[in-house]
N, C-alpha and C positions, 0 to 999 in steps of 0.2 A: 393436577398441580400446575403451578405456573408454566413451569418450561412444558409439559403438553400443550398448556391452552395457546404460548409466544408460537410453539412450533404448527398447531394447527389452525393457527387461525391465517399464516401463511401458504396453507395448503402443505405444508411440510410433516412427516413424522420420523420416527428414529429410525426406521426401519428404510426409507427412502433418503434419507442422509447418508445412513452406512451404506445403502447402493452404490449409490451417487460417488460415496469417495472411494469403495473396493473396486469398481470399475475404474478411476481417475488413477489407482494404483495399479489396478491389470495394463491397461494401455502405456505406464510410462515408468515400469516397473526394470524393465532392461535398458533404456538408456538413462534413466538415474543411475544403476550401478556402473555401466559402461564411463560415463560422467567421472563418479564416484573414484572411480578405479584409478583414471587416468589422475586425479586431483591430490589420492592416496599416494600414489607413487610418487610424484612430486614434490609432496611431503615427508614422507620419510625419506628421502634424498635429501631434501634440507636440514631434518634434523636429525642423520645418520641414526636412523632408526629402523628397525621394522615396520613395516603397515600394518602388521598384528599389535605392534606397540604403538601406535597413536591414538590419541586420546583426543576429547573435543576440546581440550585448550590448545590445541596444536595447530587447529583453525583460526581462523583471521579474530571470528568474533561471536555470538552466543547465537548467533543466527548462520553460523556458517556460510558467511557471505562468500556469492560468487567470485567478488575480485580482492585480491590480493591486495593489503594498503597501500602498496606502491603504485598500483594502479586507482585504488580510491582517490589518492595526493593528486595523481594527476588530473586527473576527472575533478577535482575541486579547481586549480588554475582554470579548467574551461569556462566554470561560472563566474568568475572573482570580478570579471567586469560586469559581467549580465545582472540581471534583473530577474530572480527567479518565477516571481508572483507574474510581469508582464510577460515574459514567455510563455508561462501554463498559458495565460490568459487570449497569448496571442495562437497558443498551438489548438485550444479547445474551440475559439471561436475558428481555426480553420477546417476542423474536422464536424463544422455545422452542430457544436453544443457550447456555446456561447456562456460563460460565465460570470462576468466582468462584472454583470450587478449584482453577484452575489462577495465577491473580491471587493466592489466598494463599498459594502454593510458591514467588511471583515475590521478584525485587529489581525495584521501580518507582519506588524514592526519588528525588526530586530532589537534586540534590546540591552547594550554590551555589559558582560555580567549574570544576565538572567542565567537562572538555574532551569526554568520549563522549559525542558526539548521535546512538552505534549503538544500533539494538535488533536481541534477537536472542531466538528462542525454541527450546529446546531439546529435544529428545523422549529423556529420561534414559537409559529402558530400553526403549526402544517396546514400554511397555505402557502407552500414554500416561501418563508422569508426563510430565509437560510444563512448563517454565519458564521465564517470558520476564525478561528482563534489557534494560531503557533506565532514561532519566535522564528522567520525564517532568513536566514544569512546568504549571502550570494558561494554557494560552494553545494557540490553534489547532496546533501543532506539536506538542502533547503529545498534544490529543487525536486528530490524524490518527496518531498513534504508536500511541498507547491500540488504537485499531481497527484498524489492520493487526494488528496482533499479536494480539489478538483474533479477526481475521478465521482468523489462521494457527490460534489452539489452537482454533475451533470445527471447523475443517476437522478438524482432526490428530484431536480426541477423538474422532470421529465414523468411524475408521478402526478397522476390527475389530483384535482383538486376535490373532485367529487368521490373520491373515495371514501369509504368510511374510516371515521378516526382508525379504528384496532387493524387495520390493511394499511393505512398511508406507511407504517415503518418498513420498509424494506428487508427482505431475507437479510438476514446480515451475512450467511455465506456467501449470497449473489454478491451483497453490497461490498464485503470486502475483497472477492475474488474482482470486482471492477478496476477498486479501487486501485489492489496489488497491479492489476494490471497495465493501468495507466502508470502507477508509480515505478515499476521498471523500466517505462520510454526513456526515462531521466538519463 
C-alpha cells in the first residue's frame, strides 16, 4: 500500500518507527512524569481540586502547552516590536543555514482579519525553490511560525538536488522533529 511504499522508500518501516519512538519514551519516560507531577500539583492548587480530578481542559490549551498564558502575554510584548520573519532570518543565517532566499519567494504578510493561522512550505519543483505561506504577526506565535518554517526550508535546501524525485521528500518524522525543534528557540 501506499504508506509501506512513503515509509520504505525512506528507508523507514513500521516496525523501526515504533523503535525509534519506545526507546524516545524509555529514555524520557521519568522526567516527563517528574515534569508532569510538578505541573499537576500546580494545578489542582489553582483549581482546589484533586490531581485525580483534572482533566485536559484544565491545561492552558489542546497541546498542553508548556507556559502558562500569563506567561505566553508576556512573551508576546517581547516581539510586538520585532520583526519576526528578519529574526528567523537573521538567527538561521547565523547558525551557517542561511534562509533569506527562500523568505524573499515567500508570502509572510500579516493580514488583519485573516482567519489562516496555516503555514505551509512548499518545494515548487524540487529543485529546492522553496515557499513558505503563513499570516505571521509580530508576537510569540509568529515567531514560533517564523521557525518552524524556517526549520522546514533549512532542512529541504540542504537536500541534494540530484536526488531522486521519490527520496527528495524528507522523512517527515526527521522533518517535523527539526522543525519542532527550531520552533521551541522562539
Amino acid at each position: 500500500d501506499y504508506y509501506q511504499l512513503a515509509l520504505e522508500t525512506k528507508d523507514q518501516t513500521p516496525e523501526k518507527i515504533k523503535t525509534l519512538l519506545d526507546d524516545l519514551e524509555l529514555k524520557t519516560h521519568d522526567q516527563f512524569f517528574e515534569a508532569k507531577s510538578r505541573i499537576d500539583k500546580i494545578l489542582a492548587k489553582r483549581y482546589r481540586i484533586s490531581v485525580a480530578q483534572l482533566r485536559a481542559y484544565h491545561y492552558n490549551d489542546e497541546r498542553n502547552s508548556y507556559l502558562p498564558r500569563k506567561f505566553s502575554d508576556k512573551m508576546d510584548s517581547l516581539y510586538r516590536d520585532k520583526d519576526p520573519v528578519q529574526l528567523a532570518s537573521g538567527f538561521f543565517n547565523g547558525i551557517g543555514l542561511p534562509v533569506q532566499d527562500v523568505i524573499e519567494r515567500s508570502d509572510l504578510k500579516f493580514r488583519k482579519g485573516s482567519k489562516s493561522a496555516g503555514t505551509n512550505i512548499f518545494n515548487i519543483d524540487f529543485r529546492n525553490d522553496l515557499r513558505m505561506i503563513a499570516t505571521v504577526d509580530n508576537n510569540l506565535d509568529g515567531m514560533r511560525k517564523m521557525m518552524h518554517l524556517c526549520g522546514h526550508a533549512s532542512h529541504f535546501k540542504n537536500i541534494s538536488d540530484t536526488i531522486p524525485y521519490l527520496l527528495k521528500d524528507p522523512n517527515s518524522v526527521v522533518a517535523e522533529g527539526i522543525a519542532s525543534f527550531f520552533e521551541n528557540m522562539a
